[in-house]
C-alpha positions as CSV (number, residue, x, y, z in Angstrom):
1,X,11.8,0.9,-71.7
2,X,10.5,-2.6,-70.2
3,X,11.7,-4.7,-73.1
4,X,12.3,-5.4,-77.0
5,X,9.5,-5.7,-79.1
6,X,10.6,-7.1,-82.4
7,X,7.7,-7.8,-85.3
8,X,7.8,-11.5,-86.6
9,X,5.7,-13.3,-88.9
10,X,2.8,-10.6,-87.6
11,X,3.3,-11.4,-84.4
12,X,4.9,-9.5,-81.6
13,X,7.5,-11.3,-79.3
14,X,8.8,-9.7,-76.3
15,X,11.5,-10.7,-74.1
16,X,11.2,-8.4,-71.4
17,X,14.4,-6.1,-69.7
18,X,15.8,-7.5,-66.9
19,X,18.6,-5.7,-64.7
20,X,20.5,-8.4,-62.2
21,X,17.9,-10.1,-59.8
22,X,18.3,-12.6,-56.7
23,X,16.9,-15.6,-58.3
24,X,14.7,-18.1,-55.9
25,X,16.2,-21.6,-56.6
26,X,13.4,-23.2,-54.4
27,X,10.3,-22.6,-56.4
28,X,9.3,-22.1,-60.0
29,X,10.5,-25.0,-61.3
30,X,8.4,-27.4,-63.2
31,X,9.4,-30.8,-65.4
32,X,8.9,-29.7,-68.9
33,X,6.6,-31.7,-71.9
34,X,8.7,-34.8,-73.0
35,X,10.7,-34.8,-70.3
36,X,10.7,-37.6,-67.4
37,X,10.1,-36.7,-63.7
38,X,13.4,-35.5,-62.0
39,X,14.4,-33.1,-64.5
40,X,12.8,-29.8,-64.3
41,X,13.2,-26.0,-66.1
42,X,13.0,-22.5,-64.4
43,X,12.5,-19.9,-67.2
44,X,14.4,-16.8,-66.9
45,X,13.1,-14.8,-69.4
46,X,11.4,-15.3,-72.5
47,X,8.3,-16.8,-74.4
48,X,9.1,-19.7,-77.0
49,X,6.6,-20.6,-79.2
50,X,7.1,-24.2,-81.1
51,X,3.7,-24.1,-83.0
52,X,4.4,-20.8,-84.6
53,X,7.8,-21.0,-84.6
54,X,8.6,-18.0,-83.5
55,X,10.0,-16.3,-80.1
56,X,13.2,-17.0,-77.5
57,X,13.5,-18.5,-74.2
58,X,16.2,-18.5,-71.7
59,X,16.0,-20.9,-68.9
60,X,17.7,-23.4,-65.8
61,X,17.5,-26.7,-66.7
62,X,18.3,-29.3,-63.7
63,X,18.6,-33.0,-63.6
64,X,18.4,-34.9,-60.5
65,X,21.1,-37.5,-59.4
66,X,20.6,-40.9,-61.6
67,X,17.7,-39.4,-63.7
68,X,18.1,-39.8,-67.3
69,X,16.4,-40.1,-70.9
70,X,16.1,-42.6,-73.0
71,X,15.3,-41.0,-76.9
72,X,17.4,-38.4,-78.9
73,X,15.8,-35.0,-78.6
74,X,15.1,-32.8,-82.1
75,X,14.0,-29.6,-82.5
76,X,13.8,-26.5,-85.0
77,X,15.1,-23.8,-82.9
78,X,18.7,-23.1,-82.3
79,X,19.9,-24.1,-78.8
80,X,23.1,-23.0,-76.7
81,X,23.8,-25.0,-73.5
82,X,26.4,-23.9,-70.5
83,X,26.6,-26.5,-68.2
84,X,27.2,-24.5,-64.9
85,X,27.3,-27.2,-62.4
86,X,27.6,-31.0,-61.4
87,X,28.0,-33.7,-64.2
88,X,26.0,-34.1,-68.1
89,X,26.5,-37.4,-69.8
90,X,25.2,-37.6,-73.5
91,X,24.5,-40.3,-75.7
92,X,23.6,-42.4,-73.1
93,X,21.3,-46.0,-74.2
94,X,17.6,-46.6,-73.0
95,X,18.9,-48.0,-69.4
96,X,20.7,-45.2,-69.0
97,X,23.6,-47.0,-69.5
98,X,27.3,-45.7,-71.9
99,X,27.5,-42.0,-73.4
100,X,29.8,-39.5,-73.0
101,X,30.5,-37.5,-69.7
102,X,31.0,-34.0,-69.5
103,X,31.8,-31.7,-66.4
104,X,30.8,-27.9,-65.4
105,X,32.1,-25.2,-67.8
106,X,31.3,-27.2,-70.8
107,X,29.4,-25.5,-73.8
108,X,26.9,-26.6,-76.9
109,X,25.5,-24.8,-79.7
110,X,23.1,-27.0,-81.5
111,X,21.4,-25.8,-84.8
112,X,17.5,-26.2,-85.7
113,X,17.5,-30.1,-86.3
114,X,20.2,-31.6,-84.9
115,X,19.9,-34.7,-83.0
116,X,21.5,-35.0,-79.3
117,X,21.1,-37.3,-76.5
118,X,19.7,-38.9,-74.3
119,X,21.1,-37.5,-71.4
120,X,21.6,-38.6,-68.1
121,X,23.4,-37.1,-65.0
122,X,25.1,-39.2,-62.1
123,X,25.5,-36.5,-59.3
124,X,22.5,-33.9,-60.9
125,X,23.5,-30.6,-62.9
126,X,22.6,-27.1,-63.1
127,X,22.4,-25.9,-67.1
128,X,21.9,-22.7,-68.7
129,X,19.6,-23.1,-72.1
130,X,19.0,-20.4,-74.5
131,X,16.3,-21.2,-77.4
132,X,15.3,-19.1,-80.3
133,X,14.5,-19.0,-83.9
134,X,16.1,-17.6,-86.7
């Protein structure tokens, strides 16, 4: 009734049942591990859990105006990316300089692996990021 349960490697992962809520866009967000002040994550639902590699995670990922990386991210989860608002550049170099720029209702589905950035934003963007494993 309050979620899916699903059995994995032993351990139980949940991602819990969630009907249409208000989200607050003022508070919950914090900058995640790796990632340089000025770009912060909300998570929406979800538990992902890199050491065991195991679980899901659905979350808002926002960049403030001019903030950027400056290293290629990899991981071994599967990662889909809706960019819902403002402007995404990828492939940007260490200054933040060069790269490709992409707009609002652009989309990305990266396998476990895959090399992408950095990534900068000029104005700041909303994204949507889902993670999970196989």
């Amino acid at each position: 009734k309050d979620g899916i349960v699903i059995l994995l490697k032993g351990k139980v992962v949940m991602k819990q049942h969630l009907e249409f809520n208000s989200l607050d866009l003022d508070s919950g967000w914090h900058v995640p591990p790796g990632y340089p002040e000025g770009i912060e994550q909300k998570i929406l639902a979800g538990d992902l859990d890199e050491a065991n590699k195991i679980g899901n995670r659905t979350r808002l990922l926002r960049f403030a105006p001019g903030i950027y990386t400056t290293e290629p991210f990899v991981h071994e989860y599967w990662e889909e990316v809706y960019l819902l608002e403002g402007d995404l550049i990828v492939g940007n170099d260490q200054n933040g300089e060069g790269g490709t720029l992409f707009h609002k209702n652009t989309y990305a589905c990266r396998p476990p692996g895959a090399y992408h950035g950095p990534f900068k934003s000029n104005t700041g963007c909303l994204l949507l990021e889902i993670h999970y494993y196989n």
